[in-house]
PDB file of N, CA, C and O in Angstrom:
ATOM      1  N   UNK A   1       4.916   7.099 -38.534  1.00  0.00           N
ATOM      2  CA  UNK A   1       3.971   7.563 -37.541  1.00  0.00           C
ATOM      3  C   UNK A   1       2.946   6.482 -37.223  1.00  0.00           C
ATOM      4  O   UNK A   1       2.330   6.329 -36.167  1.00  0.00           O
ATOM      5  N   UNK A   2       2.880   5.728 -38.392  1.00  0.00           N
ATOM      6  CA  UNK A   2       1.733   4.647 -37.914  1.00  0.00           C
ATOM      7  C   UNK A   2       2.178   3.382 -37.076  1.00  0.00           C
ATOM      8  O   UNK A   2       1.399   2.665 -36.448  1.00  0.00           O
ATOM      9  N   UNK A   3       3.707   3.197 -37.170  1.00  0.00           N
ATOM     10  CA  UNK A   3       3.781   2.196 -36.773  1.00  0.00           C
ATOM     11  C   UNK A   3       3.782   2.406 -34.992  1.00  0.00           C
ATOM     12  O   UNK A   3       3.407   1.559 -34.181  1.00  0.00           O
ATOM     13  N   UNK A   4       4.254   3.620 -34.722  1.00  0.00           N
ATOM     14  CA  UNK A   4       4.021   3.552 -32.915  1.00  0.00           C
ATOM     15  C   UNK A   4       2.576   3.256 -32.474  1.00  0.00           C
ATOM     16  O   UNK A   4       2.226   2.684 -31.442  1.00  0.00           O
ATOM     17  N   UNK A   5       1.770   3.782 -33.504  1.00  0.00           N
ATOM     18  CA  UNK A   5       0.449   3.736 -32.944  1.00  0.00           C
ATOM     19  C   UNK A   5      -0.476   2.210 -32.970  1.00  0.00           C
ATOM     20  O   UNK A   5      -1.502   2.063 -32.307  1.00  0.00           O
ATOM     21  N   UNK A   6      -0.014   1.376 -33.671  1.00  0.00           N
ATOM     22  CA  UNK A   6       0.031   0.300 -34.220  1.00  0.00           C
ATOM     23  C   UNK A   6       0.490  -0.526 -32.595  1.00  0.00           C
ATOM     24  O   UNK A   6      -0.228  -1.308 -31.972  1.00  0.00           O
ATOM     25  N   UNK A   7       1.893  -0.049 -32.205  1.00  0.00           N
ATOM     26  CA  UNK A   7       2.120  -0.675 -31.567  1.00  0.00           C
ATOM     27  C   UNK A   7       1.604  -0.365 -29.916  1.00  0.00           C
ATOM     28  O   UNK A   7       1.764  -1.224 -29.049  1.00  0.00           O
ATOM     29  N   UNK A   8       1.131   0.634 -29.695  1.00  0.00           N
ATOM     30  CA  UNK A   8      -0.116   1.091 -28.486  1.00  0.00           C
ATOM     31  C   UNK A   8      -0.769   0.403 -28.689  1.00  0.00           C
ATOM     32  O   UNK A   8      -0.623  -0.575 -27.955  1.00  0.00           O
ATOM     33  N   UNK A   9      -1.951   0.269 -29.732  1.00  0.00           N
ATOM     34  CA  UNK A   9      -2.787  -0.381 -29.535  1.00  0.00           C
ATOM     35  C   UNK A   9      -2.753  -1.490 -29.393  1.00  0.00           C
ATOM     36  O   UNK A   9      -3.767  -1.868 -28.805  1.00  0.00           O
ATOM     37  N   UNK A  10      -1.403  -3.078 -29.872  1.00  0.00           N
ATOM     38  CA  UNK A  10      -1.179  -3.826 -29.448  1.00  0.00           C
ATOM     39  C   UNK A  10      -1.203  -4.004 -28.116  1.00  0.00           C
ATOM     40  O   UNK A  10      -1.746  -4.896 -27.464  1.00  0.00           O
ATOM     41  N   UNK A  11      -0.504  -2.984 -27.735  1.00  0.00           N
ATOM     42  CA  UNK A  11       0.149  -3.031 -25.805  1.00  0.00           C
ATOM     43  C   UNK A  11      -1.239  -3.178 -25.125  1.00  0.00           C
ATOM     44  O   UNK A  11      -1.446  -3.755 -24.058  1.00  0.00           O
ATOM     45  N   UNK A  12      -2.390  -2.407 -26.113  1.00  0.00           N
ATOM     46  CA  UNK A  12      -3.044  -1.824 -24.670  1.00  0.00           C
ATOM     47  C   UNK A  12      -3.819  -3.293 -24.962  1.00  0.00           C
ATOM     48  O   UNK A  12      -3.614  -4.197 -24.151  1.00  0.00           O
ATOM     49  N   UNK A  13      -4.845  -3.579 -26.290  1.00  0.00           N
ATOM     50  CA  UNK A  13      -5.310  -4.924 -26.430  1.00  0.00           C
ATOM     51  C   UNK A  13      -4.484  -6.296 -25.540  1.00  0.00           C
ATOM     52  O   UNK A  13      -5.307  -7.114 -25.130  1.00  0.00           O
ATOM     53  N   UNK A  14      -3.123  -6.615 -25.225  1.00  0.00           N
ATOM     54  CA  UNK A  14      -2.865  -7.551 -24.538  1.00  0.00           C
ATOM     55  C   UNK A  14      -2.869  -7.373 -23.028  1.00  0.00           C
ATOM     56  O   UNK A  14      -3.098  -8.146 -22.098  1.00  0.00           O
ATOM     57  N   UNK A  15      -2.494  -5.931 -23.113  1.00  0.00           N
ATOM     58  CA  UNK A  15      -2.515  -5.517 -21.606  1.00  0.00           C
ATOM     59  C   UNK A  15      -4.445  -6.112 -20.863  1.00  0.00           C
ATOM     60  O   UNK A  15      -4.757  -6.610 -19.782  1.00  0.00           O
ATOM     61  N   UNK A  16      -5.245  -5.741 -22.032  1.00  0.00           N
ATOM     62  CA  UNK A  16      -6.612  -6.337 -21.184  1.00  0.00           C
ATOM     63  C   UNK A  16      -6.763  -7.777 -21.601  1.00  0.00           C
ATOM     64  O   UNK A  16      -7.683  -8.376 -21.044  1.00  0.00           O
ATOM     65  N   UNK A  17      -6.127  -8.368 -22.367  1.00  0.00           N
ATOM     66  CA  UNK A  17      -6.262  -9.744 -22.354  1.00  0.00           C
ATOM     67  C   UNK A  17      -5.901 -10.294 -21.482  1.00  0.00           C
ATOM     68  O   UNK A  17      -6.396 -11.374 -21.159  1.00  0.00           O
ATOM     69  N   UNK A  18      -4.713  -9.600 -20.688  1.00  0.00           N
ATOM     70  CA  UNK A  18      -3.949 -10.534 -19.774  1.00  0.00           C
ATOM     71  C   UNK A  18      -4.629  -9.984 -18.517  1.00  0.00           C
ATOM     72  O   UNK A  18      -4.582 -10.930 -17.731  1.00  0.00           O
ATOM     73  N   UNK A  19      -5.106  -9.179 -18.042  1.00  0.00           N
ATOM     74  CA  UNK A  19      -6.263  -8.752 -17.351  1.00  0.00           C
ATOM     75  C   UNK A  19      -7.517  -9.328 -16.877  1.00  0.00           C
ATOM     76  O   UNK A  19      -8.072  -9.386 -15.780  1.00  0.00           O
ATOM     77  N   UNK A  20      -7.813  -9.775 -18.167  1.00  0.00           N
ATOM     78  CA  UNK A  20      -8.897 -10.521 -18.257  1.00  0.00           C
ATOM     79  C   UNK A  20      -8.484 -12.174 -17.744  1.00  0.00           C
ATOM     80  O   UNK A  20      -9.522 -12.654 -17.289  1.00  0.00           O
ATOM     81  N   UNK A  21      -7.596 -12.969 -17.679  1.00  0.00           N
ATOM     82  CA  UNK A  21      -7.010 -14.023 -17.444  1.00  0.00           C
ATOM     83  C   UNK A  21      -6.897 -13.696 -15.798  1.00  0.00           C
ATOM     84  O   UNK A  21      -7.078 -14.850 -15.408  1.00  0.00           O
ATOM     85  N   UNK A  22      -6.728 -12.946 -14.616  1.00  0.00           N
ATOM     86  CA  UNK A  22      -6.164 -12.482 -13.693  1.00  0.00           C
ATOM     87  C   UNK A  22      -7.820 -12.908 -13.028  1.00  0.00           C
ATOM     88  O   UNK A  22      -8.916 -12.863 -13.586  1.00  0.00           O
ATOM     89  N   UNK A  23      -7.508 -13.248 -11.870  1.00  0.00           N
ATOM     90  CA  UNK A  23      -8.526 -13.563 -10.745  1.00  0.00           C
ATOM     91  C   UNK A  23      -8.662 -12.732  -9.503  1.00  0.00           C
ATOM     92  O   UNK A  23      -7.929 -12.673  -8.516  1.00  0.00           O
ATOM     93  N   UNK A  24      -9.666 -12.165  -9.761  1.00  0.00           N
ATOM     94  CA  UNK A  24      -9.435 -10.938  -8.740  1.00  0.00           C
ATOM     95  C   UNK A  24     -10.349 -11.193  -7.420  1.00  0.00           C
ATOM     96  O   UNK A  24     -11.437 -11.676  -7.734  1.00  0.00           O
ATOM     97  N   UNK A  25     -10.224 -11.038  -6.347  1.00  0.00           N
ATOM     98  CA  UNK A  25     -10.428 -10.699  -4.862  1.00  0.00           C
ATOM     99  C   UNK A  25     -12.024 -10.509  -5.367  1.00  0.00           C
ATOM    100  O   UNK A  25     -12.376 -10.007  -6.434  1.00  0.00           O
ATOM    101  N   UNK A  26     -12.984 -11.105  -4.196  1.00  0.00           N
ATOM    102  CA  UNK A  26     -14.170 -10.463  -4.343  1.00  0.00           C
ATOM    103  C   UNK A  26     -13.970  -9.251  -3.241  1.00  0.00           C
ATOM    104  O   UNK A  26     -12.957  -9.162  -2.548  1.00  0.00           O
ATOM    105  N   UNK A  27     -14.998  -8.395  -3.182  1.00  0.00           N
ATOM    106  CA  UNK A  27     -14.977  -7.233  -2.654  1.00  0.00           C
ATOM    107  C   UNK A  27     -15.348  -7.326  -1.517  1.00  0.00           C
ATOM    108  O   UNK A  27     -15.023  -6.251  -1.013  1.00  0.00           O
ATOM    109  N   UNK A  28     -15.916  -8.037  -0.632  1.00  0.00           N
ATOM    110  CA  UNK A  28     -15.718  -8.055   0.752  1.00  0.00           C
ATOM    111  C   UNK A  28     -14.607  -8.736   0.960  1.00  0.00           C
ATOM    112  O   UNK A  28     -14.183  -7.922   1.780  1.00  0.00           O
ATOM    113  N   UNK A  29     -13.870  -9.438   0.926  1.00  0.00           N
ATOM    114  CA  UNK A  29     -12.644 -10.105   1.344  1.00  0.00           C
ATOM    115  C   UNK A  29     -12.031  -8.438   1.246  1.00  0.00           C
ATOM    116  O   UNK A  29     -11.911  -7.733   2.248  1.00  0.00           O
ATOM    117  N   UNK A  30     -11.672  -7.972  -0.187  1.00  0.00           N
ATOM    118  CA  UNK A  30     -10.633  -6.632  -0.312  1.00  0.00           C
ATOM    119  C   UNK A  30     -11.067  -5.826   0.868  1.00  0.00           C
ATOM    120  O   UNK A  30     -10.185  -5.386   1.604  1.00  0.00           O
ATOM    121  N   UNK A  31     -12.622  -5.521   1.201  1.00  0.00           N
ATOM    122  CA  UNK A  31     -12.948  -4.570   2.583  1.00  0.00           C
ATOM    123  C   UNK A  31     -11.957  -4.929   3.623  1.00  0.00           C
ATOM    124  O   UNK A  31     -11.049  -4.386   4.253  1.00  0.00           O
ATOM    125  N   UNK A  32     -12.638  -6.294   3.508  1.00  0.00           N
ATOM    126  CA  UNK A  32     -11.496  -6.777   5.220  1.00  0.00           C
ATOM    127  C   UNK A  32      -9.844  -6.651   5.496  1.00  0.00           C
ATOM    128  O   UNK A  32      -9.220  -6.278   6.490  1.00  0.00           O
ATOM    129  N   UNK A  33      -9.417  -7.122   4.190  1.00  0.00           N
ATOM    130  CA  UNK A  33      -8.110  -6.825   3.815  1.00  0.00           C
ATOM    131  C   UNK A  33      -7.747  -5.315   4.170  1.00  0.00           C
ATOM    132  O   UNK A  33      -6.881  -5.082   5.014  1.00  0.00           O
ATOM    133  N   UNK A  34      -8.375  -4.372   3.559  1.00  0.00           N
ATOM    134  CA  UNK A  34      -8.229  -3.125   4.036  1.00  0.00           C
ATOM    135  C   UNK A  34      -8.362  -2.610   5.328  1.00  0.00           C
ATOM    136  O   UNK A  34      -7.373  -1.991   5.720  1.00  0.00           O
ATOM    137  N   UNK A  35      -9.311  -2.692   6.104  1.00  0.00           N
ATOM    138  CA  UNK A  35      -9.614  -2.639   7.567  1.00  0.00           C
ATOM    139  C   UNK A  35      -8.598  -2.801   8.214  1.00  0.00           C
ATOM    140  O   UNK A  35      -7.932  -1.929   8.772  1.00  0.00           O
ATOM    141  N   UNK A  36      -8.329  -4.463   8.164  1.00  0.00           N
ATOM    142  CA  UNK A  36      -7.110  -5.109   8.898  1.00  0.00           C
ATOM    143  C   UNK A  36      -5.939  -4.114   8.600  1.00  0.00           C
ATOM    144  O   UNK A  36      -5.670  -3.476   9.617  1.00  0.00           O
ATOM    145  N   UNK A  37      -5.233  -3.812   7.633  1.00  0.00           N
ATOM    146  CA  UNK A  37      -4.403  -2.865   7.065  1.00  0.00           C
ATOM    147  C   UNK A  37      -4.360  -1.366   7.593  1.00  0.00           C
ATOM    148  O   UNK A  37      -3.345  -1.031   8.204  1.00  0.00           O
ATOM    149  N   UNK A  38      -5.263  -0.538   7.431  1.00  0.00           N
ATOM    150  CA  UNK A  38      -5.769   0.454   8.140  1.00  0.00           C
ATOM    151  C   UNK A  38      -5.607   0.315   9.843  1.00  0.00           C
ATOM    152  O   UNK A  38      -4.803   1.081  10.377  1.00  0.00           O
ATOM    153  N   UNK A  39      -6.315  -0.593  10.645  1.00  0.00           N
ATOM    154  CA  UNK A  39      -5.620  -1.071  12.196  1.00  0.00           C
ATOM    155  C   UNK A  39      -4.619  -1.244  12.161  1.00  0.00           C
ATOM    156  O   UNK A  39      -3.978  -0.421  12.815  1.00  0.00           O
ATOM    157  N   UNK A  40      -3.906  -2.169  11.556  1.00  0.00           N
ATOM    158  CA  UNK A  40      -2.765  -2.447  11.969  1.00  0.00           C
ATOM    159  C   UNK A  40      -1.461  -1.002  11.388  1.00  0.00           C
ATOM    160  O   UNK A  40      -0.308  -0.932  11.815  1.00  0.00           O
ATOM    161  N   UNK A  41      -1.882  -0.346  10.701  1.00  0.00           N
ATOM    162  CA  UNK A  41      -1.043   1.050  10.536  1.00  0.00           C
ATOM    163  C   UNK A  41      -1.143   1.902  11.527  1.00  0.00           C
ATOM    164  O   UNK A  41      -0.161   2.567  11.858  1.00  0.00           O
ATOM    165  N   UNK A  42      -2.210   2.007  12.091  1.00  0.00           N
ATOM    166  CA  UNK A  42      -2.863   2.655  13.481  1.00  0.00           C
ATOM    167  C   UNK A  42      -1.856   2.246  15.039  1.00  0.00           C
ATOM    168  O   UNK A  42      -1.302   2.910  15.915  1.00  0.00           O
ATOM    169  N   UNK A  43      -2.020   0.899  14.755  1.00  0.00           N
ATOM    170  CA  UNK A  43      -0.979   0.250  16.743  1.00  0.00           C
ATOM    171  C   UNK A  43       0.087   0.556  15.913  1.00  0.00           C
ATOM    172  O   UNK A  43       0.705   1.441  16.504  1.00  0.00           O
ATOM    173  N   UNK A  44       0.690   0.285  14.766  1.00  0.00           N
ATOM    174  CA  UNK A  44       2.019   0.618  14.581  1.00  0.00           C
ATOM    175  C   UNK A  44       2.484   2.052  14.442  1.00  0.00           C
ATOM    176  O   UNK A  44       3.667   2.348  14.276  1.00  0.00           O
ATOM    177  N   UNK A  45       1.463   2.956  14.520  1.00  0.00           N
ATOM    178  CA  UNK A  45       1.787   4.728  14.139  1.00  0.00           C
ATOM    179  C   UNK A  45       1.638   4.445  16.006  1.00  0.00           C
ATOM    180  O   UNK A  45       2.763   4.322  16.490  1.00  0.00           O
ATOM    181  N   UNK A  46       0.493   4.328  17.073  1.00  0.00           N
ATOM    182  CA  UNK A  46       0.812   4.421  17.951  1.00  0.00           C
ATOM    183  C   UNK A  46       1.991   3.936  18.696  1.00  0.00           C
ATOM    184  O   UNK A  46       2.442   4.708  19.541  1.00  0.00           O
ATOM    185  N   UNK A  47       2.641   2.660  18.514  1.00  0.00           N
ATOM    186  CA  UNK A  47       3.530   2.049  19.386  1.00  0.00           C
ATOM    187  C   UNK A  47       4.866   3.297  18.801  1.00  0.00           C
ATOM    188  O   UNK A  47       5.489   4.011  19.586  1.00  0.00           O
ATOM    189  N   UNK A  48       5.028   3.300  17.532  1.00  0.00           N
ATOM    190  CA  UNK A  48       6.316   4.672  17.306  1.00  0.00           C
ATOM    191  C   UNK A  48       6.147   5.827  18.221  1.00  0.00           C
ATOM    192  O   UNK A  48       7.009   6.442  18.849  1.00  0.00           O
ATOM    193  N   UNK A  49       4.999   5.980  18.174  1.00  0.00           N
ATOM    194  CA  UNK A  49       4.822   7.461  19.281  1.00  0.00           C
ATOM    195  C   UNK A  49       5.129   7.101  20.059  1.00  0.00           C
ATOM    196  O   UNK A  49       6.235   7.561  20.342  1.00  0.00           O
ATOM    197  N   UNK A  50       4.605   6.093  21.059  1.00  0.00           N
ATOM    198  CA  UNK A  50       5.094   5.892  22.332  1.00  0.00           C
ATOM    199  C   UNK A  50       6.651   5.352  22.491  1.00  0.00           C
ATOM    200  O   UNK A  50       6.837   5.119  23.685  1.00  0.00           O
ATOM    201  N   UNK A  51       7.231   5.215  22.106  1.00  0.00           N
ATOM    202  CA  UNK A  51       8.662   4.340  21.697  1.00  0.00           C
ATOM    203  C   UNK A  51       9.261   6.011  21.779  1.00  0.00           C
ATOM    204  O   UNK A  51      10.116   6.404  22.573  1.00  0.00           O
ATOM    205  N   UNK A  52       8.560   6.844  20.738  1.00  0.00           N
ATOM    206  CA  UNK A  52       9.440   8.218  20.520  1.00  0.00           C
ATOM    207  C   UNK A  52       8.810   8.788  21.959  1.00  0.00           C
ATOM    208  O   UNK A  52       9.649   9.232  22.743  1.00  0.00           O
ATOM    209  N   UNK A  53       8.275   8.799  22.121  1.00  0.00           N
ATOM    210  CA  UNK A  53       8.302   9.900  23.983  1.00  0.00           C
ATOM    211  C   UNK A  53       8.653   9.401  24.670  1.00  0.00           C
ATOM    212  O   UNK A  53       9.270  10.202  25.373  1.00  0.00           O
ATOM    213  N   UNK A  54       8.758   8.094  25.219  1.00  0.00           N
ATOM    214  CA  UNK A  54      10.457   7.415  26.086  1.00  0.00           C
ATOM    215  C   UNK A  54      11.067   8.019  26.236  1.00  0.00           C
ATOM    216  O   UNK A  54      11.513   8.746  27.123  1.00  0.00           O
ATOM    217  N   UNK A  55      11.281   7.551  24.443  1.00  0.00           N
ATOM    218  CA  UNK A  55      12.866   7.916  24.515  1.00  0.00           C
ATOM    219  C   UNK A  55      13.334   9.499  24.105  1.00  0.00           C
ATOM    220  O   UNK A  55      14.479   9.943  24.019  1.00  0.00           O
ATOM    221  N   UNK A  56      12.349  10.025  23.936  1.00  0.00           N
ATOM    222  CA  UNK A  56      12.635  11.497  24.337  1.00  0.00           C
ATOM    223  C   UNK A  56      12.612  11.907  25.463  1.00  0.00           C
ATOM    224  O   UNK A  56      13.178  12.966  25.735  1.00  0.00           O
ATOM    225  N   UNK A  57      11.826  11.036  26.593  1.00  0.00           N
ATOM    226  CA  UNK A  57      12.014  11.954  27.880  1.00  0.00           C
ATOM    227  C   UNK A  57      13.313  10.971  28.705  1.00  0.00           C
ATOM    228  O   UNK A  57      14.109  11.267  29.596  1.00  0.00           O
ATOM    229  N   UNK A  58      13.136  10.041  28.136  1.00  0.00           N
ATOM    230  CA  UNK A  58      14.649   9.501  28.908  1.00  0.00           C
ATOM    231  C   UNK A  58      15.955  10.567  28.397  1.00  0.00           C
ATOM    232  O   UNK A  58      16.733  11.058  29.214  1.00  0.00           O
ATOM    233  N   UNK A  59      16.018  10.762  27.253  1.00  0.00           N
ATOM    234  CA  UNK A  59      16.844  11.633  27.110  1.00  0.00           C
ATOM    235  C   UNK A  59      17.021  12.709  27.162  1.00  0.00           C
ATOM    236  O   UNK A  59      18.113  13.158  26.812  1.00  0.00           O
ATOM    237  N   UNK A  60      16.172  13.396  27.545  1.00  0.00           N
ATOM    238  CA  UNK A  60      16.158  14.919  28.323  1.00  0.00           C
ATOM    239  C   UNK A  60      16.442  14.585  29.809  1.00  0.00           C
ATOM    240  O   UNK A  60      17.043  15.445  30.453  1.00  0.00           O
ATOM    241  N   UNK A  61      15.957  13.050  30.636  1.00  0.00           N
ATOM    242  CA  UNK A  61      16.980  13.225  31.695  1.00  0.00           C
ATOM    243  C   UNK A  61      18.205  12.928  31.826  1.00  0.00           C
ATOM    244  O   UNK A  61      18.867  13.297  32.796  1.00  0.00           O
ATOM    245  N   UNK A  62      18.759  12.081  30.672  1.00  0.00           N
ATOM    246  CA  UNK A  62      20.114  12.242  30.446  1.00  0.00           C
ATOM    247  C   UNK A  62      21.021  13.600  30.473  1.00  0.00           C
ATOM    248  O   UNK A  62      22.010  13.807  31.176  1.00  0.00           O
ATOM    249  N   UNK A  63      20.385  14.511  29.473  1.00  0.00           N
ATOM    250  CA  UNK A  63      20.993  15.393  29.076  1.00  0.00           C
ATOM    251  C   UNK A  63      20.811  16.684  30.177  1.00  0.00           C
ATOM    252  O   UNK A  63      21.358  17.739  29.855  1.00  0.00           O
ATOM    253  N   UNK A  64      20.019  16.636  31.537  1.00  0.00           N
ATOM    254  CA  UNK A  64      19.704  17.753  32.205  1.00  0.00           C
ATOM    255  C   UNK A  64      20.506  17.619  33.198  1.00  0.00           C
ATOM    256  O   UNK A  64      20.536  18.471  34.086  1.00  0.00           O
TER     257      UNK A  64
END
């Protein structure tokens, strides 16, 4: 029983060592990053819509 627990606490101790080694984004850069991300999901959810009502109404005059 001791030895799994033994070996968690290894995992988790390297898991933040190697964490700690990792260079992280300052937080306005990550804002902007996000923004940009967020817009650009936005023209791409709009351009599908418009792409899908085309071609849904082209094909209802196909089909009428």
């Amino acid at each position: 029983m001791n030895n799994w627990l033994a070996k968690i606490r290894t995992f988790i101790a390297d898991t933040i060592a190697e964490l700690k080694k990792c260079t992280w984004t300052p937080r306005d850069e990550l804002f902007e990053s996000t923004i940009l991300v967020i817009v650009a999901v936005f023209i791409l959810a709009a351009f599908v819509a418009v792409i899908d009502l085309v071609a849904r109404e082209f094909i209802s005059l196909i089909t009428m």
